[in-house]
Each structure stands twice: as structure tokens, then as C-alpha cells.
C-alpha positions as CSV (number, residue, x, y, z in Angstrom):
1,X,2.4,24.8,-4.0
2,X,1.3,21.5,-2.4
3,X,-1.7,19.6,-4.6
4,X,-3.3,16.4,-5.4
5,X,-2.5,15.2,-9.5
6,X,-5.9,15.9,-10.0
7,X,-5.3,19.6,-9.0
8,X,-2.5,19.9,-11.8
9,X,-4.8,18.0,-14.6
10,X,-7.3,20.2,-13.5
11,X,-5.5,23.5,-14.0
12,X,-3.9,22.3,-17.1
13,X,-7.0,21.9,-18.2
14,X,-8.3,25.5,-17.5
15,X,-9.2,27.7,-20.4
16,X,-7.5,30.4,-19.1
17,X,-4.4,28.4,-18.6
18,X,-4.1,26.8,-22.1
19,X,-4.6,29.7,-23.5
20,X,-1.9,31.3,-22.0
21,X,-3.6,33.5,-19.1
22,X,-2.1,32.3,-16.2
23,X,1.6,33.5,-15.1
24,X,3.2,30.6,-13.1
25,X,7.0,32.6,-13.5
26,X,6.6,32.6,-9.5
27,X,6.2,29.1,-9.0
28,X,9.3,27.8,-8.1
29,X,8.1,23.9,-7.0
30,X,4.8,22.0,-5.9
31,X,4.5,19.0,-4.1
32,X,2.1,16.0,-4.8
33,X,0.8,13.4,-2.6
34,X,-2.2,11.2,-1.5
35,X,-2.4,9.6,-5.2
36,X,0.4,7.9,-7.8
37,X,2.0,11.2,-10.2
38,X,1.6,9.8,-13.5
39,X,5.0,10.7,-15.5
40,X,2.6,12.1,-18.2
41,X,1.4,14.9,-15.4
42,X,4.5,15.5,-14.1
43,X,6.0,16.2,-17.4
44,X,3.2,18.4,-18.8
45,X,2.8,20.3,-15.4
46,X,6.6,21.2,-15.9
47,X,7.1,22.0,-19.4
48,X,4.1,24.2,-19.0
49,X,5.1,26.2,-15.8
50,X,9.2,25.3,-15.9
51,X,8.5,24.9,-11.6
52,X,9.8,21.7,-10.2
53,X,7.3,18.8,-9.2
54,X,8.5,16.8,-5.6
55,X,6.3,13.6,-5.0
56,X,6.1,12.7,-1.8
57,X,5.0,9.6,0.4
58,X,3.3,9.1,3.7
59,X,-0.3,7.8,5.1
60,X,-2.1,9.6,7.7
61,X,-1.0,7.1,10.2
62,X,2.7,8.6,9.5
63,X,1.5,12.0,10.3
64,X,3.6,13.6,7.7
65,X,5.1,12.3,4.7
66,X,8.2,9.6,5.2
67,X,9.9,9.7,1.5
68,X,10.4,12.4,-0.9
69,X,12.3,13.3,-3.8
70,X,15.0,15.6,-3.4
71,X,15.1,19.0,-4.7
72,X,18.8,19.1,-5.5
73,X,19.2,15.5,-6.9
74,X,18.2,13.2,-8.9
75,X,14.4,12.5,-10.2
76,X,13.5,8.7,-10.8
77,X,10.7,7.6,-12.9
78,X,8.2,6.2,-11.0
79,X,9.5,7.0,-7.3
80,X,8.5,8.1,-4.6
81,X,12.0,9.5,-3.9
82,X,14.0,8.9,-0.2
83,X,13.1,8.3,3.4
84,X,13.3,11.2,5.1
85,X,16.3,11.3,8.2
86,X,15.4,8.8,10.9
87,X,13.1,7.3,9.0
88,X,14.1,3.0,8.5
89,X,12.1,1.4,5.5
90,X,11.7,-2.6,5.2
91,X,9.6,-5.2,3.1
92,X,8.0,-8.1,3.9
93,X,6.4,-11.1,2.0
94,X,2.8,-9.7,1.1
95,X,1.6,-13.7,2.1
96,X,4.1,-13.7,5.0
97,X,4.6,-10.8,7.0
98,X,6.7,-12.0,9.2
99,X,9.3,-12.7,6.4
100,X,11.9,-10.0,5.8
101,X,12.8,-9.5,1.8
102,X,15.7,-8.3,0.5
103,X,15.7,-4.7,-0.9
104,X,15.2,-5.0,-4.9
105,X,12.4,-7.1,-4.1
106,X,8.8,-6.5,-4.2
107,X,6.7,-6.6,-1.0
108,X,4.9,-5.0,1.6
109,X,6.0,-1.4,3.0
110,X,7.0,-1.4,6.3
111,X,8.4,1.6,7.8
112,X,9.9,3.0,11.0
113,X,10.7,6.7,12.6
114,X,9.8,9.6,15.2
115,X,6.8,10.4,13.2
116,X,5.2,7.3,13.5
117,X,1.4,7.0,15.1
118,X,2.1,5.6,19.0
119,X,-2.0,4.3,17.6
120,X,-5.6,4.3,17.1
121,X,-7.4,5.6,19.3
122,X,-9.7,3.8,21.5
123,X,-8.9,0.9,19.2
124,X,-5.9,-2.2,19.7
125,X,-7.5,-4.3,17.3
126,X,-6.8,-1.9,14.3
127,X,-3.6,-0.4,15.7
128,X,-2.3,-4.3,16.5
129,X,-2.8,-4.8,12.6
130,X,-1.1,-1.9,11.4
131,X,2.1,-1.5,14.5
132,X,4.3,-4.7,15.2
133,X,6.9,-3.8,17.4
134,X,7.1,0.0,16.5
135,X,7.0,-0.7,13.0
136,X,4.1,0.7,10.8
137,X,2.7,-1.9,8.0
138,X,1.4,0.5,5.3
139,X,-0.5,-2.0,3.2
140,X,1.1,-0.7,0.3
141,X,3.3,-3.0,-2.1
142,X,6.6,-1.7,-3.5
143,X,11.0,-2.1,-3.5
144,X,13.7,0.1,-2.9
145,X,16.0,0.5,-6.1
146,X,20.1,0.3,-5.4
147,X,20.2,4.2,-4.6
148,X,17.3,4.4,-1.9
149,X,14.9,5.4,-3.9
150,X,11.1,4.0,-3.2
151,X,8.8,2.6,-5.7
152,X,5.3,1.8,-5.1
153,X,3.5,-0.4,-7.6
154,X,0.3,-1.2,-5.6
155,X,-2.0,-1.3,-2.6
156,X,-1.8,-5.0,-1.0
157,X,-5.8,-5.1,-1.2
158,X,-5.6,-3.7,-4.5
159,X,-3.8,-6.8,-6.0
160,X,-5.3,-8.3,-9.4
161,X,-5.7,-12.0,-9.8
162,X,-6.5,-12.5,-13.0
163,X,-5.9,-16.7,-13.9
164,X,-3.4,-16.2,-10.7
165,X,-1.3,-13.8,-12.7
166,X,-0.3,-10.7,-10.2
167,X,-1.0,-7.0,-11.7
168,X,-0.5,-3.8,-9.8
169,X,-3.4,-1.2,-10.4
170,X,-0.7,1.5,-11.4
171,X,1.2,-0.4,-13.6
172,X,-1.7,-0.4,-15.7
173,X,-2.4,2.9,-15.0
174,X,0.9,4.4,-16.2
175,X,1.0,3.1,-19.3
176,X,-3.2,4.6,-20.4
177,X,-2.3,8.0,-19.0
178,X,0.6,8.1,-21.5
179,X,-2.2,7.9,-24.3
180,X,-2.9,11.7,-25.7
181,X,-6.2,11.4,-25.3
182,X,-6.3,9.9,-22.1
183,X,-7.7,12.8,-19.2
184,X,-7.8,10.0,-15.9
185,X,-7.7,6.7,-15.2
186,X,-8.5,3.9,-12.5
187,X,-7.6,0.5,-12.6
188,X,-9.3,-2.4,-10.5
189,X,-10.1,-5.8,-10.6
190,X,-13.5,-7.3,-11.6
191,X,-14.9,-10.6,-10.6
192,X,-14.6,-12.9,-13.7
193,X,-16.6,-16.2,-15.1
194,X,-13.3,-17.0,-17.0
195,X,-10.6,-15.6,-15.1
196,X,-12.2,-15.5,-11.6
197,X,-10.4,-11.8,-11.7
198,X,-10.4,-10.0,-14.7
199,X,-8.8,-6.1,-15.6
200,X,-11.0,-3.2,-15.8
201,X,-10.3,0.5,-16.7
202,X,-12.4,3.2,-15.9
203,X,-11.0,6.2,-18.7
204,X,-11.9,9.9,-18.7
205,X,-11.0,11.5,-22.3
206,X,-9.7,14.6,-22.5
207,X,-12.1,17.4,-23.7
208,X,-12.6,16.6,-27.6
209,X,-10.8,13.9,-27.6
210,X,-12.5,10.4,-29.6
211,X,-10.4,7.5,-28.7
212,X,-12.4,4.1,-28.7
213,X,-12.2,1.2,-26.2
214,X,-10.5,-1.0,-28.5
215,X,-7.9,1.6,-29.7
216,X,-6.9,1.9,-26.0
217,X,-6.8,-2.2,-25.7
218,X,-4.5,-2.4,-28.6
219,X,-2.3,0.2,-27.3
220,X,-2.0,-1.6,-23.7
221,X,-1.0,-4.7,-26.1
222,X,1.8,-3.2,-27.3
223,X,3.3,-1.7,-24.1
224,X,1.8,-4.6,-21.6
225,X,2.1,-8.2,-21.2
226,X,-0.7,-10.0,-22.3
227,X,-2.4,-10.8,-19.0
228,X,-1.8,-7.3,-17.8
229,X,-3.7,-5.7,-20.5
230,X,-7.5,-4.7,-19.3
231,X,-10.3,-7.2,-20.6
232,X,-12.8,-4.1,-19.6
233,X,-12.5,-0.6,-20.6
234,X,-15.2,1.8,-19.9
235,X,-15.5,5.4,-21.0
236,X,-17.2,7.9,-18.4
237,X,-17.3,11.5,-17.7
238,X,-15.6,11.6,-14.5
239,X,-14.2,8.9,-11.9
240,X,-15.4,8.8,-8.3
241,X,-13.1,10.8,-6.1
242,X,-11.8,11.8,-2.2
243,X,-12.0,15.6,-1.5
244,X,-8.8,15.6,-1.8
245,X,-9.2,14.3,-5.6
246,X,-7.9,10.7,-5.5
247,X,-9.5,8.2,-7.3
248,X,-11.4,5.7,-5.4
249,X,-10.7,2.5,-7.0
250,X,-13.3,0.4,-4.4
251,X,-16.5,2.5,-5.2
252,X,-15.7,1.9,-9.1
253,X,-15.8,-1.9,-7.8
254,X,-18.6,-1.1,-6.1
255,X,-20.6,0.4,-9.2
256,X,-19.7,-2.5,-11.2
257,X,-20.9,-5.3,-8.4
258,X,-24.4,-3.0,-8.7
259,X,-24.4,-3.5,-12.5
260,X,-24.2,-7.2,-12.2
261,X,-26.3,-7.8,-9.5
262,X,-29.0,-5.1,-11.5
263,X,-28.4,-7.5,-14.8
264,X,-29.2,-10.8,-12.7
């Protein structure tokens, strides 16, 4: 069964699932995409239905996905598994694209294969950004561990500059969705009078659930370096989303520009 996270919160969710409804005994595996798995899904999706979840990796300018965990191998926390045959993954210097990195380090996703967009259409200006010399710059920042295996940690326009610190969205992220009472999260960068860039979370409780603002703080304290720990945490009913159920981290940014420019 291919879904979005949101799909498997969603049905997790479900009255008739939790109370034990639903058989999933013919579910043998799912595969995610088009938002981060949180490892808090992933395990609860499994325990509860014992099928398999595959993440997978790819951008619409890839036409289909170019990593992917395998099904007969090993699962890595917080990867997006392997390239696919034929594909060829690189990095570059988020500042200097045209400065190869090393794999193990951090950078921009650039990635190479037969499934690759030839372009845009009707537009060079966009598809000269994105190809450079058959190689497709995703925008997305992450490494490749010693065994192959991708990790993403953030978009490149996503990056938080908060007193010229550097914190990935999903860092953040992962670390409030392991809360219990934590339904969804988004994480994005505010402007700042102090810190010119400051943290913010956007939380969705689960239903029942009563965690305050500050308990969540003080539980990013103890699992996050200080700068990386949201100044902002807002509670809301729900989190603006795609179709597809991904969590649009730029209309949140949005929202909160409205607010300020309301307030002044």
C-alpha cells in the first residue's frame, strides 16, 4: 500500500482501527513518500499491523522515486535507504555548488540516472537552475552514511538561521513527534528582533491529549542543543497541508508574517 505519513497517523487514528476493527493480516508492506517518516510512525504503523514500512525518495522532477530502502536488508534510522540501479548520488557545498563534498558530509543532493527530467517545459530559466550537465540539483540538504544509505536532514530553502547557528526543520521535528502526546508537527523559521531567525513549532495533540507549550520546550531541552530547541511553540488543531497530506512548512510562515504585520 503506497501512502503519505499522514495517511498512516490518520488510520491509526481511526476509531475503528484502535479499537481493533480493522484486519491488516493481508498487508504485507506500504510505501511512504513525499514527506520525512517520523521513526515514531513507522514504528507504531508496524507494531500495529506487523506489515513492513519502505521509505522512499524522489521529486517529481525524477519522475519516480531514486532511493529506497530495501525490503530484504537492513532498515536505518532516519534514511531514505539506497539509490536505485543507475542512479549516481553527489553533494555539493549548499553556498558553493560548484564544490564537490566528500560523502559523510552534509550538503546539497545532487543526483544522476535514466529517470531524470531531460526539463521544464517551455522554460530554460528554471530547468538551467535545477540541471547542470545532466545532473539534477534537488534542493534538498543531506549525506550518504558508509553503507550507501541516504539521509536527508533539510530543504536548502528551509535552513534556520537562528544567531547564525544552522538547524534542519526535521531534526527538530523528530525529536517532538517522539513525545506521546504529540499528533503532527512542522518546524520553520520565524523572523526574530533577537535572533534575526528564531525556531517555531506548529504541534497538533493527539485526541485527549493536554501537554503544554512549556512541557514540550523542556523536553526539546533535554534531547536538543540549546540553539536548536524552538523559542515558539504553538498548539493548533490541524497544520496546513498538500492533497497529498504533507505539511506546508511556507504557508505556516506565511500565517505568522500575517499575524505580525495584523499586530503592527
Amino acid at each position: 500500500m503506497p501512502g503519505v505519513p499522514t495517511l498512516f497517523i490518520g488510520l491509526m487514528e481511526h476509531p475503528e482501527v484502535k479499537a481493533g476493527k480493522v484486519d491488516f493480516s493481508s498487508l504485507k508492506f506500504c510505501l511512504s513518500g513525499a514527506m520525512p517518516l517520523m521513526v515514531e510512525t513507522k514504528q507504531r504503523w508496524e507494531a500495529m499491523t506487523h506489515a513492513r514500512i519502505l521509505e522512499a525518495y524522489g521529486l517529481t522532477e525524477t519522475t519516480v522515486v531514486i532511493t529506497i530502502h530495501p525490503f530484504y536488508g537492513k532498515w536505518k534510522e532516519g534514511s531514505v535507504g539506497l539509490p536505485l540501479p543507475d542512479v549516481i548520488i553527489k553533494f555539493v557545498d549548499v553556498d558553493n555548488p560548484d564544490k564537490e563534498l566528500p560523502y559523510g558530509q552534509e550538503g546539497e543532493v545532487v543526483a544522476k540516472g535514466p529517470q531524470i527530467m531531460p526539463g521544464y517545459w517551455n522554460n530554460p530559466q528554471g530547468t538551467a537552475e535545477m540541471i547542470k550537465d545532466g545532473w539534477l540539483y534537488t534542493g534538498d540538504i543531506g549525506y550518504m552514511d558508509e553503507d550507501g544509505y541516504l539521509f536527508l536532514t533539510s530543504r536548502k530553502k528551509e535552513l534556520i538561521k537562528p544567531s547564525g547557528h544552522q538547524v534542519w526543520p526535521r531534526e527538530v521535528e523528530e525529536v517532538i513527534s517522539t513525545h506521546p502526546d504529540v499528533g503532527e508537527v512542522g518546524v520553520a523559521g520565524i523572523p526574530d528582533s533577537q535572533q534575526v531567525e528564531a525556531v517555531k513549532a506548529w504541534v497538533v495533540l493527539k485526541p485527549g491529549a493536554k501537554v503544554t507549550t512549556d512541557e514540550l520546550q523542556k523536553y526539546c531541552r533535554e534531547r536538543l542543543t540549546a540553539y536548536k530547541v524552538p523559542k515558539y511553540i504553538e498548539l493548533r488543531e490541524a497544520l496546513p497541508k498538500t492533497l497529498v497530506g504533507k505539511i506546508l512548512r511556507r504557508v505556516l510562515q506565511e500565517e505568522e508574517k500575517a499575524k505580525n504585520t495584523e499586530g503592527k
